[in-house]
C-alpha positions as CSV (number, residue, x, y, z in Angstrom):
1,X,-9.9,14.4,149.2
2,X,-9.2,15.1,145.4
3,X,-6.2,13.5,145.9
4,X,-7.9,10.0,147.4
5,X,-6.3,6.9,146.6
6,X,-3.2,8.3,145.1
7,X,0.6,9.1,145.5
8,X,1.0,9.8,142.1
9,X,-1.0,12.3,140.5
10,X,-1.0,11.9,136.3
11,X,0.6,14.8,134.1
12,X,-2.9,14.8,132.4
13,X,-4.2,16.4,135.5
14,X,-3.6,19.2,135.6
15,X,-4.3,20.3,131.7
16,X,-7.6,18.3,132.3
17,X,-9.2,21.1,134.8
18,X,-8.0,23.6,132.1
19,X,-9.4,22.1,129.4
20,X,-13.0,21.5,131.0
21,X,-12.9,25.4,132.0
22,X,-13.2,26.1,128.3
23,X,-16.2,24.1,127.8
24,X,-19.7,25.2,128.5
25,X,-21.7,23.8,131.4
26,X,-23.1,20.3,131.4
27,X,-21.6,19.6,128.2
28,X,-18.8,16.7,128.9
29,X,-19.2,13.2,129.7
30,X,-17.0,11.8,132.1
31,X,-15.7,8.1,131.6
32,X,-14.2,6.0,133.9
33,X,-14.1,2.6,135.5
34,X,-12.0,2.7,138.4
35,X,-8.8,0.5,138.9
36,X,-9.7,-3.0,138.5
37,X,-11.8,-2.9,135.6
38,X,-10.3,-4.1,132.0
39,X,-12.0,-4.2,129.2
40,X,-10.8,-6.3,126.1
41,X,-9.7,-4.3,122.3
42,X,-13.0,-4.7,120.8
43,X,-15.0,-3.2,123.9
44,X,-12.2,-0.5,123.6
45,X,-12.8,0.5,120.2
46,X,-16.7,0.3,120.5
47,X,-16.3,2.5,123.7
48,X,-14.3,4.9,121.6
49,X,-17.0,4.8,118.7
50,X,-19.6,5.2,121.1
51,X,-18.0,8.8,122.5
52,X,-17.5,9.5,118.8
53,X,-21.1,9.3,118.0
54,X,-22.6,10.4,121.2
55,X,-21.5,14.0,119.8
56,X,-20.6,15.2,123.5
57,X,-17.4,16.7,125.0
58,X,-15.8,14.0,127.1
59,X,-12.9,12.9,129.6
60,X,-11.9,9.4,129.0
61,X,-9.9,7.7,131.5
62,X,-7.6,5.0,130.3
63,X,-5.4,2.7,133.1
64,X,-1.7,2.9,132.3
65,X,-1.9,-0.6,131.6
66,X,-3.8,-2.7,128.9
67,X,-4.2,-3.0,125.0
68,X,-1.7,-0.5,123.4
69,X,-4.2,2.1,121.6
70,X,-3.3,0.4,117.9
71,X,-5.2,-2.5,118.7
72,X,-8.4,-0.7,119.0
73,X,-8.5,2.7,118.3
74,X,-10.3,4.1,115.3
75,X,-8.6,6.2,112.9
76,X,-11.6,8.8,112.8
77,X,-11.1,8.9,117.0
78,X,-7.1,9.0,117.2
79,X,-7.9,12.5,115.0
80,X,-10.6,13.7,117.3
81,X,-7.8,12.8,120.2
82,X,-5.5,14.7,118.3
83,X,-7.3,18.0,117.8
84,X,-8.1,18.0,121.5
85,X,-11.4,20.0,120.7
86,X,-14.2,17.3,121.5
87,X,-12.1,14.7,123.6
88,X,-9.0,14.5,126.5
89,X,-7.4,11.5,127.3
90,X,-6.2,10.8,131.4
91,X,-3.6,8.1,131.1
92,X,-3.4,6.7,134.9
93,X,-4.9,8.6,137.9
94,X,-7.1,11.3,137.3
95,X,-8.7,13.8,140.3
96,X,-12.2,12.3,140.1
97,X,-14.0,14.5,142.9
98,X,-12.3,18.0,141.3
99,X,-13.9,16.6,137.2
100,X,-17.2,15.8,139.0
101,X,-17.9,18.9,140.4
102,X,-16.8,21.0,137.7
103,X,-19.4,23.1,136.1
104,X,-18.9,21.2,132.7
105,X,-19.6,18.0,133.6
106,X,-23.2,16.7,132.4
107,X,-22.6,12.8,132.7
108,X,-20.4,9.8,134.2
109,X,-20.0,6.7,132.5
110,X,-19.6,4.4,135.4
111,X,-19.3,0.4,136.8
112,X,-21.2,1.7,139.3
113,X,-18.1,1.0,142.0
114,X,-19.4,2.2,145.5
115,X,-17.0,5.6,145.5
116,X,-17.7,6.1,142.3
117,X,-21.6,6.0,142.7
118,X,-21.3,8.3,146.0
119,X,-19.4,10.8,144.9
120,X,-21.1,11.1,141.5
121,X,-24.3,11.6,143.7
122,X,-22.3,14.3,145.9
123,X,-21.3,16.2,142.6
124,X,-25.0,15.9,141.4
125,X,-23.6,14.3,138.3
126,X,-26.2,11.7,136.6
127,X,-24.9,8.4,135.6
128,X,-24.8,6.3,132.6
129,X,-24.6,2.5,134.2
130,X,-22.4,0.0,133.5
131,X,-21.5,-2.8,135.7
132,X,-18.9,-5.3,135.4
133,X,-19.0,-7.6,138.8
134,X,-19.7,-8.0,142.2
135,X,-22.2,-5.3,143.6
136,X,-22.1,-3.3,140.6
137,X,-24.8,-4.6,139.2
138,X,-26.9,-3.9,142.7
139,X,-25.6,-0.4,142.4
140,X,-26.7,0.4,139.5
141,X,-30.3,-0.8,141.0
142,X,-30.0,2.3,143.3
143,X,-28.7,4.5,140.3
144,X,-31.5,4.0,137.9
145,X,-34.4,2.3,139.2
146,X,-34.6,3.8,143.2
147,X,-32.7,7.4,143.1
148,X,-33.6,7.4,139.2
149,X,-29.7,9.9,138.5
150,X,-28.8,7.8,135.9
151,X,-29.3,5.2,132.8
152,X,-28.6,1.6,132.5
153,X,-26.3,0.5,129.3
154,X,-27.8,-2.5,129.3
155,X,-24.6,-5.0,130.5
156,X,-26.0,-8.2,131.9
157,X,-23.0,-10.5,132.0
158,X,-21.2,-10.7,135.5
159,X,-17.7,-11.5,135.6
160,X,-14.6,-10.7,137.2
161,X,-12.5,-8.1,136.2
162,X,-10.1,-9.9,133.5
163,X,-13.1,-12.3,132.2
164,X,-14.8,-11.4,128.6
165,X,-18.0,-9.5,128.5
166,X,-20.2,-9.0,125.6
167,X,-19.1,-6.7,123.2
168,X,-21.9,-3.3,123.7
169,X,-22.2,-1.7,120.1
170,X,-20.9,2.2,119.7
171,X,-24.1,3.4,118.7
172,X,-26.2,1.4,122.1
173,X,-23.2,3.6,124.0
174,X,-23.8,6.6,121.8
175,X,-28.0,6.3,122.6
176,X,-27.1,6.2,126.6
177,X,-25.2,9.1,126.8
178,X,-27.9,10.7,124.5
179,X,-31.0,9.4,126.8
180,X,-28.7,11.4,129.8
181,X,-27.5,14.4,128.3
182,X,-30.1,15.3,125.6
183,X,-33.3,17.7,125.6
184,X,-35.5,15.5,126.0
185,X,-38.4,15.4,129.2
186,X,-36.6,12.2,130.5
187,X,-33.3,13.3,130.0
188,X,-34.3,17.2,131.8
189,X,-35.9,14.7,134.6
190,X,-32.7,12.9,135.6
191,X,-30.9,15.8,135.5
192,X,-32.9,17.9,137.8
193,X,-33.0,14.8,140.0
194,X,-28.7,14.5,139.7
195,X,-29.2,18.2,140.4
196,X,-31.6,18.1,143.6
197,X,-29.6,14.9,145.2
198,X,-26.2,16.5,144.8
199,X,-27.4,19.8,146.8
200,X,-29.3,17.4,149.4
201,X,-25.8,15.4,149.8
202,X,-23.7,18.6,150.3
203,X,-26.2,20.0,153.0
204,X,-26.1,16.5,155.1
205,X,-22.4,17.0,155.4
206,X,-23.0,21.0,157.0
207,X,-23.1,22.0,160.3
208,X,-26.2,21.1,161.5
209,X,-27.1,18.0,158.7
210,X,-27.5,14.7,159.4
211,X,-24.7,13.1,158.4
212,X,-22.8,15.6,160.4
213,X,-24.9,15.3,163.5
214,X,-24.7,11.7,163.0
215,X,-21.2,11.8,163.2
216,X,-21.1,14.1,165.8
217,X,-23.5,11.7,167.5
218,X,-21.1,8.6,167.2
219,X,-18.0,10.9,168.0
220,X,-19.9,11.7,171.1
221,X,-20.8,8.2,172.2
222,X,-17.5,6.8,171.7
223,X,-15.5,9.1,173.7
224,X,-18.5,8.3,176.7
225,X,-18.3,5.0,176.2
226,X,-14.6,5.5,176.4
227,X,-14.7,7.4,179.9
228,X,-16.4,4.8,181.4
229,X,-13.7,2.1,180.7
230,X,-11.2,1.7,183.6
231,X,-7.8,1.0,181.9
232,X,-7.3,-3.1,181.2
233,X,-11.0,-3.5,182.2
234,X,-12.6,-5.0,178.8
235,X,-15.1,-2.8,176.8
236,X,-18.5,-4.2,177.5
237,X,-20.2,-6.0,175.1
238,X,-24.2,-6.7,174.2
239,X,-23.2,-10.7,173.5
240,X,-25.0,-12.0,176.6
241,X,-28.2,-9.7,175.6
């Protein structure tokens, strides 16, 4: 499963799981925004200002295609880059499921794309919410207002991927991950929430959890539905009901 959607695993990989073994628990931000999202220089550099500022550890993971880093990267954040002490860089795939659940993660920057929201959940990571299009912005309903994991950024234009959003400020990027990963009693409370919904979400999917008897359920009724089929006779249906 760490290997979903992928024939081609990055040479970032690997170094990426070493780096975050050096850093303390709960103290890197994880940013990524799936596959189809692109994001224009300026929202690039205010991204990069924002992780600057935020004062956090952090995974960023850039696409292999878009704006060549010149365009929009700040001098003070190629440095940080550079050092490799505060920030790593994935260019292309990165094993999403193996950064989530490591012990140093503390936060996901997210569009809120279904996979992303799920297995953010699963990892008991809490989620600083930014949607692009589509049902992004109903996901992040879920994240922050319903399950209450996570913390909106305050995007409002929907678009597709390759139209122009509004430009978010570094320091509006910098105060989300801050509300998330901080000391504070709101911060502590999404946390322990993250915390409490990850640990219910791994138990569903154990022998004798309700996803897994669900499946087992389904599995069951299928292969008795199955049975009862004469070959060439058509399935029954409920149309008619």
């Amino acid at each position: 499963m760490a290997g979903r959607g992928t024939s081609a695993r990055s040479p970032d990989a690997d170094s990426c799981i070493r780096w975050l073994d050096t850093k303390q628990p709960g103290s890197v931000v994880y940013v990524s925004f799936g596959t189809l999202i692109r994001f224009s220089p300026a929202e690039l550099h205010e991204l990069a200002r924002g992780l600057d500022l935020s004062g956090k550890n952090f995974v960023w993971v850039l696409g292999r295609t878009g704006p060549d880093s010149s365009e929009w990267m700040p001098e003070r954040f190629a440095d940080l880059i550079a050092r490799g002490d505060r920030g790593f860089i994935i260019r292309g795939w990165a094993p999403q499921m193996l950064i989530l659940n490591h012990p140093a993660l503390g936060g996901f920057v997210t569009h809120c794309g279904w996979n992303s929201t799920l297995e953010s959940v699963s990892g008991g990571v809490p989620m600083v919410t930014w949607p692009r299009f589509a049902d992004q912005f109903d996901n992040e309903k879920l994240i922050v207002e319903v399950l209450k994991v996570g913390v909106s950024i305050g995007a409002k234009d929907y678009g597709s991927g390759i139209e122009n959003h509004d430009v978010i400020r570094g320091e509006v990027i910098a105060e989300s991950i801050g509300k998330l990963m901080g000391s504070s009693e709101e911060s502590d409370a999404i946390q322990r929430k993250a915390k409490d919904l990850g640990v219910e979400a791994k138990s569903s999917v154990e022998n004798g959890g309700s996803s897994y008897n669900d499946v087992g359920r389904l599995m069951y009724e299928l292969m008795a539905r199955r049975s009862s089929v004469k070959v060439g006779e058509d399935i029954p249906t409920n149309d008619g009901i």
